[in-house]
C-alpha positions in Angstrom: 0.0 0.0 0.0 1.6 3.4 -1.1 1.8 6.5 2.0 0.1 8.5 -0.4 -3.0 7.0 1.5 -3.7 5.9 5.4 -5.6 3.3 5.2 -7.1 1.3 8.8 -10.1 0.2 10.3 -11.7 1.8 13.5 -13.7 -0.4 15.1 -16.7 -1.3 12.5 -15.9 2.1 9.8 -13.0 1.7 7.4 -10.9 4.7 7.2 -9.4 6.0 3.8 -7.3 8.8 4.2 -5.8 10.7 1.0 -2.1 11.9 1.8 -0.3 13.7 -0.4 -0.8 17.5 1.7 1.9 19.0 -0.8 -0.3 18.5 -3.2 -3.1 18.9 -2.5 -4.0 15.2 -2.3 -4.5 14.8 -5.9 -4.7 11.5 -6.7 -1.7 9.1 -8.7 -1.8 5.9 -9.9 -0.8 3.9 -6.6 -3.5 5.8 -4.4 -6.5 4.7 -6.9 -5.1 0.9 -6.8 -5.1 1.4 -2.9 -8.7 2.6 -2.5 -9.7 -0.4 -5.1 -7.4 -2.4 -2.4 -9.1 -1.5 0.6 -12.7 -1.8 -0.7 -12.6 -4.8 -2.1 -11.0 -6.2 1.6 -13.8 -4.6 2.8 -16.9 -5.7 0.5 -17.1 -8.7 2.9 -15.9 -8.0 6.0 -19.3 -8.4 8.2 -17.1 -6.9 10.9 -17.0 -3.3 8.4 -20.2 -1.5 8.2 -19.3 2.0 7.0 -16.4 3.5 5.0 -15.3 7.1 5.6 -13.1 8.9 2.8 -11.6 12.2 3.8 -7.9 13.7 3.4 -5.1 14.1 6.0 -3.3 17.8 6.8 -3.9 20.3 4.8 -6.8 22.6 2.3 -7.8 19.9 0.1 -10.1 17.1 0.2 -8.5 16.2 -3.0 -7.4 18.3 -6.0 -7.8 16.3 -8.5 -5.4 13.8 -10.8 -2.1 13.6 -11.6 -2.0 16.3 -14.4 2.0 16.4 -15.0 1.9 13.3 -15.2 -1.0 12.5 -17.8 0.5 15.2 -19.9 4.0 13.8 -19.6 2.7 10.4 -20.8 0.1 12.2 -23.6 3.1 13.7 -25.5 4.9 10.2 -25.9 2.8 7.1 -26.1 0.0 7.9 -23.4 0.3 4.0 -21.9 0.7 5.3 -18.5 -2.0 8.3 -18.7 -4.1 5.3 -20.0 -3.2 3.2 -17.1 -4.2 6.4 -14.6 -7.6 6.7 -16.4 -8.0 2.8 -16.5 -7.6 2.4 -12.5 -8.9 5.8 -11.6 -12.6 5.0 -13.7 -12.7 1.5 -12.1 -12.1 3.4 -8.3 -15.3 5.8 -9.6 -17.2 2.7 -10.4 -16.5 0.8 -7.7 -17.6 3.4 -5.1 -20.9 4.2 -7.2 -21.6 0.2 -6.9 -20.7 -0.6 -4.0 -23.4 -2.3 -1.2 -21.5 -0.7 2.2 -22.5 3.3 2.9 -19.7 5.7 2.2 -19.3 9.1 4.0 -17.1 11.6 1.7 -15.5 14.6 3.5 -15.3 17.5 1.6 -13.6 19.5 3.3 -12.1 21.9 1.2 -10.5 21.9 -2.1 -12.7 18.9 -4.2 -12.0 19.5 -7.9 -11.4 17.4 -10.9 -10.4 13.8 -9.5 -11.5 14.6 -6.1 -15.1 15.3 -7.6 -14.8 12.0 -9.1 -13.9 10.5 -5.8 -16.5 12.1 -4.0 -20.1 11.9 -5.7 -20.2 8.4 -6.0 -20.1 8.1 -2.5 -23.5 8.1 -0.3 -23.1 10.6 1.9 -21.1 13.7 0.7 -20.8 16.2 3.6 -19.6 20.2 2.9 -18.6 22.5 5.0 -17.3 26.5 4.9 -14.2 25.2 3.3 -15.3 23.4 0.4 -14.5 24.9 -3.0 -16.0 22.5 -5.7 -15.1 22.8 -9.4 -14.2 20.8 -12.6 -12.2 23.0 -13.9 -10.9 21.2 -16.9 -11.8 22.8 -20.0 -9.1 25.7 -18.7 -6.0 22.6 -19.2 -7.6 21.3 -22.4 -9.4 18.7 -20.6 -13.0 17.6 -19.9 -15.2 17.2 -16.9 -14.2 13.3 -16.4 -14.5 10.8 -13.7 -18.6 10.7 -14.2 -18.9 14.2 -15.2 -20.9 13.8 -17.9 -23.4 11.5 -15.8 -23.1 13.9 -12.5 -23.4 17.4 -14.2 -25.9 16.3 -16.8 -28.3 15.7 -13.9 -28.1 19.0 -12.6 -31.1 21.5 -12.5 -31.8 23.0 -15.4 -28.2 24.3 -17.8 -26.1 24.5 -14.2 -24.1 21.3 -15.1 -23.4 23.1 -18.6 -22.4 26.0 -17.4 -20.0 24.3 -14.9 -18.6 22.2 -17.4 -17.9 24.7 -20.0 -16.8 28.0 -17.6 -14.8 25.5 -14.5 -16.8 27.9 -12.0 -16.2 26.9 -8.1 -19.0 26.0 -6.1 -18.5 26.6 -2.5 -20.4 24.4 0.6 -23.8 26.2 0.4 -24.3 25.6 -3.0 -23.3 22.2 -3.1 -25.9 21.5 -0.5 -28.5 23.4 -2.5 -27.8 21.3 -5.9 -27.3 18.3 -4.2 -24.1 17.5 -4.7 -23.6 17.7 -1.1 -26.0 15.4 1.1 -25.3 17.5 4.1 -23.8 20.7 5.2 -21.9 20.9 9.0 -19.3 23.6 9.9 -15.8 22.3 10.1 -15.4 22.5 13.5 -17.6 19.0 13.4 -16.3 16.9 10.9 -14.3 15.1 13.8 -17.6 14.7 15.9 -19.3 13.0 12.8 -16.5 10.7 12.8 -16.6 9.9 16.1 -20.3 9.5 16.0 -20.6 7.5 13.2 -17.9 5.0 14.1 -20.1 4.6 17.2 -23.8 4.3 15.3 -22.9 3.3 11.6 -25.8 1.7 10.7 -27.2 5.5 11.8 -25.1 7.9 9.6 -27.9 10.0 8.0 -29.0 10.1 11.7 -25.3 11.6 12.7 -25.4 14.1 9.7 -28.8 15.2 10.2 -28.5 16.0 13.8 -24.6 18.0 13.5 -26.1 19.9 10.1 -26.5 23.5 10.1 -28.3 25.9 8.1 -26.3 26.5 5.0 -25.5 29.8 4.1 -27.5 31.2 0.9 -26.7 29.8 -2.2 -25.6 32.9 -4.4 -25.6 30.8 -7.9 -29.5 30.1 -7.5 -29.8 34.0 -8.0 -27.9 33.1 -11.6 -30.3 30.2 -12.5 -32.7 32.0 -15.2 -29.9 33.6 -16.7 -27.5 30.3 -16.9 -30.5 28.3 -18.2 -31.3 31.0 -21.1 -28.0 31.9 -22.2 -26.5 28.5 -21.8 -29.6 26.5 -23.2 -27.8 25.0 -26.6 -26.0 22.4 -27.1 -23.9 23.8 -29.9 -20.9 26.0 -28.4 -21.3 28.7 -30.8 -25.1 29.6 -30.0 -24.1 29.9 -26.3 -21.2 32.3 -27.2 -23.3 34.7 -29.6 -26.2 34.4 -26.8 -24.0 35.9 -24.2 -22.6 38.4 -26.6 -25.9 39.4 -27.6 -27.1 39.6 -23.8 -25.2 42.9 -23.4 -25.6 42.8 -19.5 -22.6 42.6 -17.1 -22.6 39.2 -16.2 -22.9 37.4 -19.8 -19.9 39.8 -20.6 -17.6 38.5 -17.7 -19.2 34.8 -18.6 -18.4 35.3 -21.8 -14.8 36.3 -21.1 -14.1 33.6 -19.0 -15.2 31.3 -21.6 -12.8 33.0 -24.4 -9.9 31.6 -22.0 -10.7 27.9 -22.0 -9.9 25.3 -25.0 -12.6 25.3 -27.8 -12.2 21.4 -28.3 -12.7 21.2 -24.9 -16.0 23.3 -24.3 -17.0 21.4 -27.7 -16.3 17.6 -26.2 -17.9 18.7 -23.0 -21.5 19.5 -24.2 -21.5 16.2 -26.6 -20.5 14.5 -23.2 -23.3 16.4 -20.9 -25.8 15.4 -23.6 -25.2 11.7 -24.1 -24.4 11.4 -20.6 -27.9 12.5 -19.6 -28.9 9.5 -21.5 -26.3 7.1 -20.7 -28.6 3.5 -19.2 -25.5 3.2 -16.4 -22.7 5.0 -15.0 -20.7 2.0 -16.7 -21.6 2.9 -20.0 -20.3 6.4 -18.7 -16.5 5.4 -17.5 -16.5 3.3 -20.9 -17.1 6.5 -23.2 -15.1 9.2 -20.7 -12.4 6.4 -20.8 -12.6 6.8 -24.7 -12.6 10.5 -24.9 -9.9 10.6 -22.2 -7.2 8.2 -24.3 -8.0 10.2 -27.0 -7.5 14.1 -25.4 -4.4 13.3 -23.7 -2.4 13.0 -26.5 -4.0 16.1 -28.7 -2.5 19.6 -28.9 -4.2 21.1 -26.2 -4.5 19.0 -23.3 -0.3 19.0 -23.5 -0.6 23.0 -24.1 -3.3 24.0 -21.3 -1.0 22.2 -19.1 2.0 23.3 -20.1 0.1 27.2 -19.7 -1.3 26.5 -16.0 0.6 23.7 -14.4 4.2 23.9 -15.6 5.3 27.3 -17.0 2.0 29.7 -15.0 2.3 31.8 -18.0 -1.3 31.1 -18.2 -1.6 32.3 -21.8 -2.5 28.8 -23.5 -1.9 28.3 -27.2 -5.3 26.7 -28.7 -5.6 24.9 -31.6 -8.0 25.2 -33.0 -8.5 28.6 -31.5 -11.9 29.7 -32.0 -15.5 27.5 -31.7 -16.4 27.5 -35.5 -12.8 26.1 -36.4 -13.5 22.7 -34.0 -15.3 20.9 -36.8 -17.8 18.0 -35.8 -15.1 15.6 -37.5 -12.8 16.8 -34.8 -15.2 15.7 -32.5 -16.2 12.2 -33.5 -12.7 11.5 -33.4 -12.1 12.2 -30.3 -16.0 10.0 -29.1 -14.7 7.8 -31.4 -14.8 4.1 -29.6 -11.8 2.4 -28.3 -10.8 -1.5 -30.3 -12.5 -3.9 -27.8 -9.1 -5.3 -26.4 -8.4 -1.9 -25.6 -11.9 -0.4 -24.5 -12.0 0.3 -20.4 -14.1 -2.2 -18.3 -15.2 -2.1 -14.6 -13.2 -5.3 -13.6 
């Protein structure tokens, strides 16, 4: 088992502790195997009734994957970004299957991989400190790790917008969308662990009775306005919408958007859409497995990171550069199914 995790059992909870503080717990290759690892100990062990998943010292919960890494490995052969993607999709499967109850922690920074780590799960606590986001589409990436099943369900155009502009969430609105089942101030997570580790067949009961009133949840106020101007599915209807809009908040909306990877706001809708139709979260990991072998290794996945992770100039290179020049060819490509030998599986 690597020391990127802590991984033990208290009494009848399993414990699953991500640590890797200097960075932010993002998950690597060796911490996904371990999770897989300690679940599948755990699937039956009558003795284990609950699992808890939080994050050692430090801001995050988890933020996100490996990204040097995967671009590393998608400007040679991409085998081992493959490898990441293959182990980190079957962890995300195996939590949104799995019979035991799982508490997820997030408290603090839950982006990207951590996301992925955390929804599945089925009980998914915030707190003050959460700052929730899938940023992708600013590195040349998608929403992954269940994105398209996860955001597509979202009220209204919310998951569309989050996919397309990387927007954080914080603990409030979490709660409000439910991607949070419950909120409780910091100051309590190590209460709820004590408590549930005492009552695990109770853990709703725990949650519901440390929960607070959650602060207002400012995005709701931006609900008719993210649903109108972000109500196509076609990239270049949502950009002239919010040009067209002429108030103050399409404009900045707009201008964030002029900063993230065309190809990637383009893959992102196609995966929101199909996603919201997908007949299992399966079917999901097989198609964002797909997609993910295939963006690794294109221009801009290797440039967005190069931009934001390596040299911080933060003044990525796209290509192509604007919407109209990503052609639907592009596109089907990149959705384009894996050979069967190669295609991912939940194992």
């Amino acid at each position: 088992m690597t020391n990127d995790l802590i991984v033990e059992t208290r009494g009848p909870v399993g414990r699953i502790r991500l640590n890797r503080p200097k960075a932010l717990h993002a998950l690597n290759l060796a911490m996904c195997e371990g999770v897989l690892e300690a679940l599948e100990g755990w699937r039956g062990d009558l003795a284990v009734e609950a699992i808890v998943i939080d994050h050692a010292e430090g801001r995050g919960f988890c933020a996100g994957g490996d990204i040097r890494m995967l671009a590393a490995s998608g400007a040679t052969d991409g085998v081992e970004a493959r490898a990441f993607f293959h182990a980190e999709y079957r962890m995300n499967h195996r939590l949104f299957t799995y019979a035991k109850s799982i508490v997820a922690v997030m408290d603090g920074i839950t982006m990207g991989g951590g996301v992925g780590l955390a929804l599945p799960c089925t009980y998914r606590v915030a707190t003050e400190n959460t700052k929730f986001a899938m940023p992708e589409t600013g590195i040349g990436l998608f929403p992954d790790v269940g994105g398209g099943w996860y955001l597509s369900r979202l009220p209204g155009r919310i998951g569309q917008f989050l996919a397309l502009t990387g927007h954080r969430l914080d603990g409030a609105e979490c709660l409000a969308l439910g991607l949070a089942t419950h909120y409780l101030p910091g100051e309590a997570i190590e209460t709820a662990k004590a408590r549930i580790g005492e009552t695990p067949q109770d853990i709703a009961g725990v949650l519901d009775a440390l929960s607070v009133a959650a602060p207002e949840a400012r995005m709701l106020a931006q609900q008719d306005d993210i649903d109108r101007l972000f109500a196509s599915d076609e990239l270049e209807d949502i950009f002239a919408a919010l040009e067209a809009d002429g108030g103050e908040w399409a404009a900045q909306t707009l201008a964030t958007l002029k900063t993230k990877s065309p190809q990637s706001m383009k893959v992102s809708l196609r995966l929101l859409h199909e996603g919201a139709g997908m007949a299992s979260f399966a079917d999901e990991m097989k198609q964002e497995y797909a997609v993910g072998a295939h963006v690794v290794q294109r221009h801009d996945f290797i440039e967005g990171v190069r931009a934001v992770i390596v040299d911080k100039d933060n003044a990525p290179r796209w290509d192509p550069a604007t919407p109209e020049d990503v052609t639907d060819h592009v596109i089907d490509q990149i959705f384009a199914p894996l050979p069967v030998n190669e295609a991912w599986t939940p194992g």
